[in-house]
C-alpha positions as CSV (number, residue, x, y, z in Angstrom):
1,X,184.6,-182.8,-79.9
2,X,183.4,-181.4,-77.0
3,X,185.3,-181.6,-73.2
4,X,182.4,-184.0,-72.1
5,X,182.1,-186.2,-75.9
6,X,182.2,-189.5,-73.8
7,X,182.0,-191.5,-70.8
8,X,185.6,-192.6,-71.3
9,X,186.7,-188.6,-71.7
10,X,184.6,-187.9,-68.8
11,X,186.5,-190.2,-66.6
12,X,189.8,-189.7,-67.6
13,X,188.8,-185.7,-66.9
14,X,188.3,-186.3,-63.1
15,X,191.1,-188.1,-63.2
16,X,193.4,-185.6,-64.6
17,X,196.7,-184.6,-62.2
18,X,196.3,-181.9,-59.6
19,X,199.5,-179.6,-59.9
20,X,200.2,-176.8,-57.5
21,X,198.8,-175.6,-54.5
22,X,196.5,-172.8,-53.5
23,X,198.3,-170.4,-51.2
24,X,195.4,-169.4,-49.1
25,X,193.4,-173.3,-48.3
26,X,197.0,-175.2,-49.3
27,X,194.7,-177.9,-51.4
28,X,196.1,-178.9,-54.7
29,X,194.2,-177.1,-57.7
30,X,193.7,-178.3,-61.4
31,X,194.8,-177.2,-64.7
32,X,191.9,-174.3,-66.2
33,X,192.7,-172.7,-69.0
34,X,193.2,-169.2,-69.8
35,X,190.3,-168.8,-71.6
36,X,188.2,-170.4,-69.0
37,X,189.4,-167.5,-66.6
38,X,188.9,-164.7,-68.7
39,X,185.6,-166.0,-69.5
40,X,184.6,-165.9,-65.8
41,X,186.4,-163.4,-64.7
42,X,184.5,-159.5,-64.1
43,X,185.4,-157.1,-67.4
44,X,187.9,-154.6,-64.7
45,X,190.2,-157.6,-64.6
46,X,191.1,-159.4,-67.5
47,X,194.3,-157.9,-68.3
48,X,195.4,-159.3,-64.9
49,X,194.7,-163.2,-66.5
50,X,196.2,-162.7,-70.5
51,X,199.2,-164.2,-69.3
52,X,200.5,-166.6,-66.9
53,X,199.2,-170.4,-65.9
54,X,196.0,-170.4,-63.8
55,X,194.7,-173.7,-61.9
56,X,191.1,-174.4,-60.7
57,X,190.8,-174.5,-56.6
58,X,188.5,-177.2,-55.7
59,X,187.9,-176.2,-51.9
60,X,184.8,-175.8,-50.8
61,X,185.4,-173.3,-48.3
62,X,188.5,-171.1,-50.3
63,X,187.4,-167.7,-51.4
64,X,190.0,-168.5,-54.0
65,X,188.6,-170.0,-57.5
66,X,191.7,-169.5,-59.4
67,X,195.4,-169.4,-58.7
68,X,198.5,-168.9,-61.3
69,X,200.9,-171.2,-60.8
70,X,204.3,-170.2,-59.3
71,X,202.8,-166.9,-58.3
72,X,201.2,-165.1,-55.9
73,X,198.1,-164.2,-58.1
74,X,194.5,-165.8,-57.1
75,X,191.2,-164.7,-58.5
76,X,188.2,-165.0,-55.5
77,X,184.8,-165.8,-56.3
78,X,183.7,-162.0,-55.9
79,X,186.0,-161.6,-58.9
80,X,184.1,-163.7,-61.0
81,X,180.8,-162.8,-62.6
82,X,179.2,-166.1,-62.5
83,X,178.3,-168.0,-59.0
84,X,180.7,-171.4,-58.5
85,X,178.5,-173.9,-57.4
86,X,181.0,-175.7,-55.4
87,X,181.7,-173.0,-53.5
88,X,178.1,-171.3,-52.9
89,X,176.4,-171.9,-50.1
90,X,173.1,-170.1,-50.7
91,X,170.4,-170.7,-54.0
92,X,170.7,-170.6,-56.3
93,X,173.7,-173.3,-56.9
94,X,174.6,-173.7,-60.4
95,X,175.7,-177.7,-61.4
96,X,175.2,-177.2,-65.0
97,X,176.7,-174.4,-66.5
98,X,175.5,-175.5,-70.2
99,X,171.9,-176.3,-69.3
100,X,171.2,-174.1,-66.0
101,X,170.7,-176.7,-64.0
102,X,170.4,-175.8,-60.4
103,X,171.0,-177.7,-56.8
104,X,167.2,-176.5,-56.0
105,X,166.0,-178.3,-59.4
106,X,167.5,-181.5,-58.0
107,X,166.3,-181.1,-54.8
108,X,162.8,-180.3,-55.5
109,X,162.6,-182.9,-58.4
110,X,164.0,-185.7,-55.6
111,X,161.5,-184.6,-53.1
112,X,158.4,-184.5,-55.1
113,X,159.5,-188.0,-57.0
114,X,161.9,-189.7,-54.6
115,X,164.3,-189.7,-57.9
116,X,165.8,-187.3,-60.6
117,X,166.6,-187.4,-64.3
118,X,168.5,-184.8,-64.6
119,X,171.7,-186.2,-64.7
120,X,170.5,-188.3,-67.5
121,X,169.2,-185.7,-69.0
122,X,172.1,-184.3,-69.3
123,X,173.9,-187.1,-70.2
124,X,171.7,-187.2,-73.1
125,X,172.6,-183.9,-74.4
126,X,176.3,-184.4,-73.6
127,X,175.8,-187.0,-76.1
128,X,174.5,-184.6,-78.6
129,X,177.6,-182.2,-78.3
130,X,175.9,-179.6,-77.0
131,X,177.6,-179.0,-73.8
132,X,180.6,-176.4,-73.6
133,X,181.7,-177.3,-69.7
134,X,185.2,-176.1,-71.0
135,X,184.3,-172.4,-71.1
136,X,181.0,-172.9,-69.3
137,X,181.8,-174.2,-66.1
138,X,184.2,-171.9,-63.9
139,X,186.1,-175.4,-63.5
140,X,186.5,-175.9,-67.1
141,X,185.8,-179.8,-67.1
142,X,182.7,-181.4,-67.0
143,X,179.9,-180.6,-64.6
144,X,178.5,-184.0,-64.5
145,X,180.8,-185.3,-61.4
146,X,180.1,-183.4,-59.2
147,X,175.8,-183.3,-60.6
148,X,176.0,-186.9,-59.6
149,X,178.1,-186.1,-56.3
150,X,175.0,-183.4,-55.6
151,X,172.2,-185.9,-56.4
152,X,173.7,-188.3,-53.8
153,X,174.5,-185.8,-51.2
154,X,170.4,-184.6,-51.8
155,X,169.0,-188.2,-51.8
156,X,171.0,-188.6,-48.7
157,X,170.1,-185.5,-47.0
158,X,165.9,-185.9,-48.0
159,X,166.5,-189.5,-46.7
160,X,167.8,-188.6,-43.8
161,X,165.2,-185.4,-43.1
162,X,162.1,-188.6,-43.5
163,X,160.9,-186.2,-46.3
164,X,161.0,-189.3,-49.2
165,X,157.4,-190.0,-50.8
């Protein structure tokens, strides 16, 4: 079964409880596990993430991606060797880690359309068991929250601009 198998599971994921705190933004972070980090994490240091408890920091604008628990011990996005889309500001902006979707591909498909699939697009293939958002995205739960939180923000902000066909 894969982290994103249903609509249910995908729901009770966003859900899950935020535990400790980042020491650097103060927000509260989410379980990630191990593996998730040492997927992510450049080749020079993984053997500082084989042991310990590591949580996901959600805030936008904290350096800090990961953070073990009860320590002192954080892992910054220039210590990862993928982008975090939640916390880049600049293209490209990954949403889906499984199937490369990018911020610009939702933008561009909103503003030459007025509408995009690719949420259910993804859906779809979620569906299929093909997504891996447990080791793929840097959050280690599924990526299509916040895809649908970007597709609104973009419809909002193309809206807004009068750039809507």
């Amino acid at each position: 079964m894969t982290c994103c198998a249903t609509d249910t599971l995908i729901a009770e994921r966003s859900l899950e409880p935020m535990v400790e705190s980042c020491a650097t933004c103060k927000d509260e972070g989410r379980p990630v596990s191990r593996k998730t980090v040492l997927l992510m994490l450049n080749p020079h240091l993984l053997e500082q993430a084989l042991t310990g408890a590591f949580c996901f920091c959600q805030a936008r604008d904290c350096p800090v991606v990961y953070f073990e628990e009860n320590s002192n011990r954080v892992f910054t996005k220039d210590d990862l060797r993928t982008i975090v889309g939640l916390k880049a500001k600049t293209d490209p902006i990954p949403l889906c880690y499984c199937f490369g979707f990018e911020e610009s591909h939702v933008r561009d498909e909103i503003f030459r359309t007025g509408n995009t699939t690719i949420p259910e697009r993804i859906s779809r293939l979620i569906r299929e068991g093909l997504c891996a958002c447990e080791t793929r995205n840097p959050s280690g739960a599924c990526c299509l929250g916040e895809v649908n939180r970007a597709v609104k923000r973009l419809r909002e902000q193309i809206h807004e601009s009068g750039k809507v066909r």
